[in-house]
N, C-alpha and C positions, 0 to 999 in steps of 0.2 A: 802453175804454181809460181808464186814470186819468190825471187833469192833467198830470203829471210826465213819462209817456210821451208823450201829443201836445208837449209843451213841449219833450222832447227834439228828437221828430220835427220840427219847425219851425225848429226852431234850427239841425240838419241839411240841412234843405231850405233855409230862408235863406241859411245860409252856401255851399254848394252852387249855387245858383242864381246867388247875385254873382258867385262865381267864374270860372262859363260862361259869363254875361254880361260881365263885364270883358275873359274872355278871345277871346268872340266878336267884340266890339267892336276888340281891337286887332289880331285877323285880319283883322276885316272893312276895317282903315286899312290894312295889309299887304297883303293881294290887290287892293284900291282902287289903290295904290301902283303895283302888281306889271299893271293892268290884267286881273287876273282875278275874274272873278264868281263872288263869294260865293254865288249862289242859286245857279247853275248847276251847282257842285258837289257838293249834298246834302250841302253840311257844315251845315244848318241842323235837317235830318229827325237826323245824327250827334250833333249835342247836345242833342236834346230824345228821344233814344233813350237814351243816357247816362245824364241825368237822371231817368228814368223808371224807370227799372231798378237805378240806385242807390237811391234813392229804398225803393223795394219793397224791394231786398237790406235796407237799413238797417232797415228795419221790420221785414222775416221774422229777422231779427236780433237786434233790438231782445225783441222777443216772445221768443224761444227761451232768449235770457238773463235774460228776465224768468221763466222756467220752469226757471229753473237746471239748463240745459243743459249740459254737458258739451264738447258736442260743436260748440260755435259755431265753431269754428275750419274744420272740418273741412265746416260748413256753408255758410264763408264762401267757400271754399277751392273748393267745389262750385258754386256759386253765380255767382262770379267766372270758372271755366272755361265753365261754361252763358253766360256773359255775353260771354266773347269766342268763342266757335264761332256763336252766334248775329250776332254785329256781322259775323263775318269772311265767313259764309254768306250775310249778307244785304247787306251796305256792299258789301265789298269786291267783289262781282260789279256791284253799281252805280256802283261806283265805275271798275273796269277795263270797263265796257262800251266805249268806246272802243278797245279795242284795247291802253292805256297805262295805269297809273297814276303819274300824276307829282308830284313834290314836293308842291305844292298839296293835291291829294286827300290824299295819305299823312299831311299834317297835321294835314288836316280830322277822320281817322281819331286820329291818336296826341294829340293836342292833348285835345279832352275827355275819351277813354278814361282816358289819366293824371291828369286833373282827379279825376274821378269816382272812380277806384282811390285815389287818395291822400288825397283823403278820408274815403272810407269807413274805408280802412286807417288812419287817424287816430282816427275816429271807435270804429271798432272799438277800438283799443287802450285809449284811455279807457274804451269801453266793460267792457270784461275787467276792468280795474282794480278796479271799483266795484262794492260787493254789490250784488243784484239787489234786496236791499229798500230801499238807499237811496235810490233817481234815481227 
């Protein structure tokens, strides 16, 4: 990988990470508040699943536009569907093993998921903008 690409890649993780940390934090005063336990809801494994997966999408990403690809859209597009059937197969029965899934959990769910999407979708945009040999 050249400088420019891990520099990218870091920049993406950086900003990414504060994000879900800023925003795990003001869950975690929220449910504290609310008397419900942040561990107990595997909203902790939901943002470091997120993250991880963003993370990877941004780089198989990254790469493909660095091979003036065509078809990065349609990659992202793929990509992002593989990302929520896997969250939804794998959270979401964790999440309703109880019996319920209630506000709390559905949070725990939509809260990083949108972190993660709309960043990348940011990231991406920029990404698209910029010839592949300049970044």
């Amino acid at each position: 990988m050249q400088k420019t690409t891990i520099k990218v890649i870091s920049q993406f993780s950086f900003l990414l990470l504060g994000l879900l940390i800023g925003s795990i934090t003001i869950q975690f005063f929220i449910y504290n508040f609310r008397d419900y336990s942040l561990l107990g809801g595997n909203v902790i494994p939901s943002y470091i699943f997120n993250f991880l997966y963003a993370l990877a999408t941004f780089t198989l990403l990254l790469n493909a536009h660095r091979k003036k690809s065509n078809q990065i859209g349609f990659i992202y597009m793929g990509l992002s569907l593989t990302k929520l059937i896997i969250f939804m197969a794998v959270f979401r029965t964790i999440f309703h093993r109880d019996g319920v899934m209630d506000n709390f959990e559905t949070l725990g769910f939509l809260i990083p998921y949108l972190i993660c999407l709309f960043t990348e979708t940011l990231y991406l945009v920029r990404l698209l903008k910029v010839n592949p040999t300049e970044n």
